[in-house]
BAZA-318465 format. One line per 4 residues: their letters; for each residue x, y, z of C-alpha. Coordinates in steps of 0.2 Angstrom, whole numbers, padded with zeros to 4 digits, m for minus. Example, Ala and Ser with C-alpha at 12.3 -4.5 7.8 and 13.67 -1.06 7.14 Angstrom:
2
AS = 0062:m0022:0039; 0068:m0005:0036
END
This chain:
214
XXXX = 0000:0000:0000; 0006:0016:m0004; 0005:0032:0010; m0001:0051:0006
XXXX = 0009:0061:0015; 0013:0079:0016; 0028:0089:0025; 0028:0106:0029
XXXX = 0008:0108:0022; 0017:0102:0005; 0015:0088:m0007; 0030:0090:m0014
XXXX = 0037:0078:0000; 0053:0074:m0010; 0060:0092:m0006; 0059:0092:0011
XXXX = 0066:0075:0015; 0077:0060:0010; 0075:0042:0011; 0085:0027:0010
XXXX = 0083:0008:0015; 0090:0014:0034; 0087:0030:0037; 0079:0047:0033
XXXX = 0086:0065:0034; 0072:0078:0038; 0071:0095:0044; 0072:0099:0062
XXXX = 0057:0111:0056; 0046:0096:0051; 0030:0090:0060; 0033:0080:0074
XXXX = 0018:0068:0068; 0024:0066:0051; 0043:0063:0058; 0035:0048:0066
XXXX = 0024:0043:0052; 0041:0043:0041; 0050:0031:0054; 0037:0019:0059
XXXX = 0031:0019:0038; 0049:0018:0031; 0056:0007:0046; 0069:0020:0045
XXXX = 0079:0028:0059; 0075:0047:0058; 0090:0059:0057; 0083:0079:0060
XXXX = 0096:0094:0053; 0099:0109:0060; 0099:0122:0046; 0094:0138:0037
XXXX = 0084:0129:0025; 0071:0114:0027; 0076:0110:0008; 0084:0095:0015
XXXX = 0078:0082:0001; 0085:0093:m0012; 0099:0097:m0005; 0106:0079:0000
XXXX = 0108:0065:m0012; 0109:0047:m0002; 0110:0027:m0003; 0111:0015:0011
XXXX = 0130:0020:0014; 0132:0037:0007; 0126:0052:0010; 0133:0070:m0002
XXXX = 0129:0086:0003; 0137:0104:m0002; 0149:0109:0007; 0143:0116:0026
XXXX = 0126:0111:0025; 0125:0098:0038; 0134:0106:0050; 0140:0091:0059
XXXX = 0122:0084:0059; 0123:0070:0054; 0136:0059:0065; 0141:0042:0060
XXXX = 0129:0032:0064; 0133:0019:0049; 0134:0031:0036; 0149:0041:0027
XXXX = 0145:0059:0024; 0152:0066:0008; 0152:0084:0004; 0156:0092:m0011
XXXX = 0159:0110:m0016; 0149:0112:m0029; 0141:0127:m0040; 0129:0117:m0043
XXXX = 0124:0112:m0023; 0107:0107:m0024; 0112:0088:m0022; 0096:0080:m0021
XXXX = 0091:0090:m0038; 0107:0086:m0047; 0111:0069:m0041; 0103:0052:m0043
XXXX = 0111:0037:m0034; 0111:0019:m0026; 0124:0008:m0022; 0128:0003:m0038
XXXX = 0131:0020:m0047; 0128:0037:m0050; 0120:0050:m0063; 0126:0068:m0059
XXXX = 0122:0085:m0067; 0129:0087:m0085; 0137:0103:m0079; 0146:0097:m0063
XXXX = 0165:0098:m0062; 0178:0087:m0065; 0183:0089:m0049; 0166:0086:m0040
XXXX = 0164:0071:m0052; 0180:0062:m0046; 0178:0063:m0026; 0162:0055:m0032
XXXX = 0169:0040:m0039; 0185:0039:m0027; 0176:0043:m0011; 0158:0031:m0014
XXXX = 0168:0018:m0024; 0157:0016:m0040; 0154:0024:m0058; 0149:0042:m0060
XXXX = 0144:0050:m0076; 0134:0067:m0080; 0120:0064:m0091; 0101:0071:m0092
XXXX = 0087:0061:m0089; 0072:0066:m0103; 0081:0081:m0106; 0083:0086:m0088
XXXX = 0099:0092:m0082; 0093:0091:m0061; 0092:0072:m0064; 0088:0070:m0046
XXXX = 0070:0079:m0046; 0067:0067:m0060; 0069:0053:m0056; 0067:0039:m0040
XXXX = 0079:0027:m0038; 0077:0010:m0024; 0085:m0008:m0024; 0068:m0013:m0032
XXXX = 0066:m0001:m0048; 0066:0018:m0056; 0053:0030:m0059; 0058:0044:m0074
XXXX = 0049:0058:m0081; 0038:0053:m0094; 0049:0063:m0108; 0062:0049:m0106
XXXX = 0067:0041:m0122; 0065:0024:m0125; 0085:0021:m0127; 0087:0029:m0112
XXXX = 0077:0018:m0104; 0085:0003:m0110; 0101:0014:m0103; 0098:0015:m0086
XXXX = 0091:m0004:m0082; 0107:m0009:m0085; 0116:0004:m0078; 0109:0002:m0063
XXXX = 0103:m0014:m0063; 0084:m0011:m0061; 0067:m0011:m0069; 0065:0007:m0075
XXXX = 0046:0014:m0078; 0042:0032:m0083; 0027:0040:m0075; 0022:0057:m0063
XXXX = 0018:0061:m0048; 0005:0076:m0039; m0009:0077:m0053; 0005:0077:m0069
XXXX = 0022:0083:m0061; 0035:0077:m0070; 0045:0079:m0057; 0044:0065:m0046
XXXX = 0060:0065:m0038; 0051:0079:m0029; 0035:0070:m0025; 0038:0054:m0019
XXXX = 0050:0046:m0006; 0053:0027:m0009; 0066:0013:m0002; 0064:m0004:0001
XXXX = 0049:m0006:0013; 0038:0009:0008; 0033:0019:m0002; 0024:0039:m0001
XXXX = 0017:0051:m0013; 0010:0069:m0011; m0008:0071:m0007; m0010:0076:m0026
XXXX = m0005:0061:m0034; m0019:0052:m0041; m0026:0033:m0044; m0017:0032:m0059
XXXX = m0001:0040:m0055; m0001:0028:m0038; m0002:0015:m0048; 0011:0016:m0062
XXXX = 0022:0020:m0045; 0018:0002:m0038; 0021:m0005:m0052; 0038:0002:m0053
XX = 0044:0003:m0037; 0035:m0012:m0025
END
């Protein structure tokens, strides 16, 4: 079964917070109801940030080991706990927006540095390339990425499809989220156990995103 949720009286849930198979990353601003909702639903334990923004899922990209975040955004945070923080400095420092990752790889930005592309491969030890996904540079607010499968703007191309199952080794579907957003990345958190959409997506959408990520 797939939750409604919404954070910060927004269904645009992806922005606000980050998921993995083990833990979330929200605001220390967010709804203590929904914090608890996100733990219990997501089995995760629940790491709240201190910050100037809320913007947490945008600006953090994460996997079950990793998390990257622009440089001086966390703050110290996030301790330990079972997962290396990496942090980049980056022009382009919306991580969540620009980066899509799991543990077998990574898409970033077409525009990210050299520089910024080679602590990625050195420090997460896997395969990082800049690419768009259906025309979208931020391939991180397009996109949702889990052990189980991939969710992509519906102006994917169908090569690019076949692309990205076998670059990271999942089924890959493309479909939207809150009434016709292409940006799903933005709209949905998913990992291995649940998954949630803003209050906005309908029957349909909530379909094509169980079939893709359950």
């Amino acid at each position: 079964m797939i939750r409604k949720l919404r954070i910060l009286k927004s269904d645009f849930i992806g922005v606000y917070c980050r998921v993995s198979d083990n833990r979330a990353i929200v605001p220390y601003a967010i709804e203590r109801e929904v914090s608890d909702q996100i733990r219990d639903y997501f089995s995760v334990e629940v790491i709240h940030v201190h910050g100037e923004t809320p913007l947490v899922g945008s600006l953090i990209a994460m996997n079950s080991q990793y998390l990257v975040a622009p440089e001086g955004f966390l703050n110290g945070s996030v301790k330990n706990g079972g997962i290396t923080v990496v942090t980049l400095r980056e022009k382009l420092n919306a991580m969540g927006n620009n980066i899509v990752m799991n543990d077998r790889a990574a898409i970033v930005h077409k525009e990210f540095s050299t520089r910024s592309v080679k602590k990625l491969e050195d420090d997460l030890d896997m395969e990082v390339i800049r690419s768009s996904i259906g025309g979208v540079k931020t391939v991180g607010s397009v996109s949702v990425l889990t052990g189980k499968g991939m969710l992509v703007t519906p102006t994917i191309r169908d090569d690019e499809v076949d692309f990205l199952k076998n670059y990271f080794k999942v089924p890959v579907n493309s479909g939207t989220a809150n009434f016709g957003s292409i940006y799903v990345g933005t709209s949905i958190l998913a990992n291995r156990h649940a998954i949630a959409v803003g209050e906005s997506t309908t029957p349909i959408e909530i379909g094509r995103i169980d079939d893709t990520l359950s």
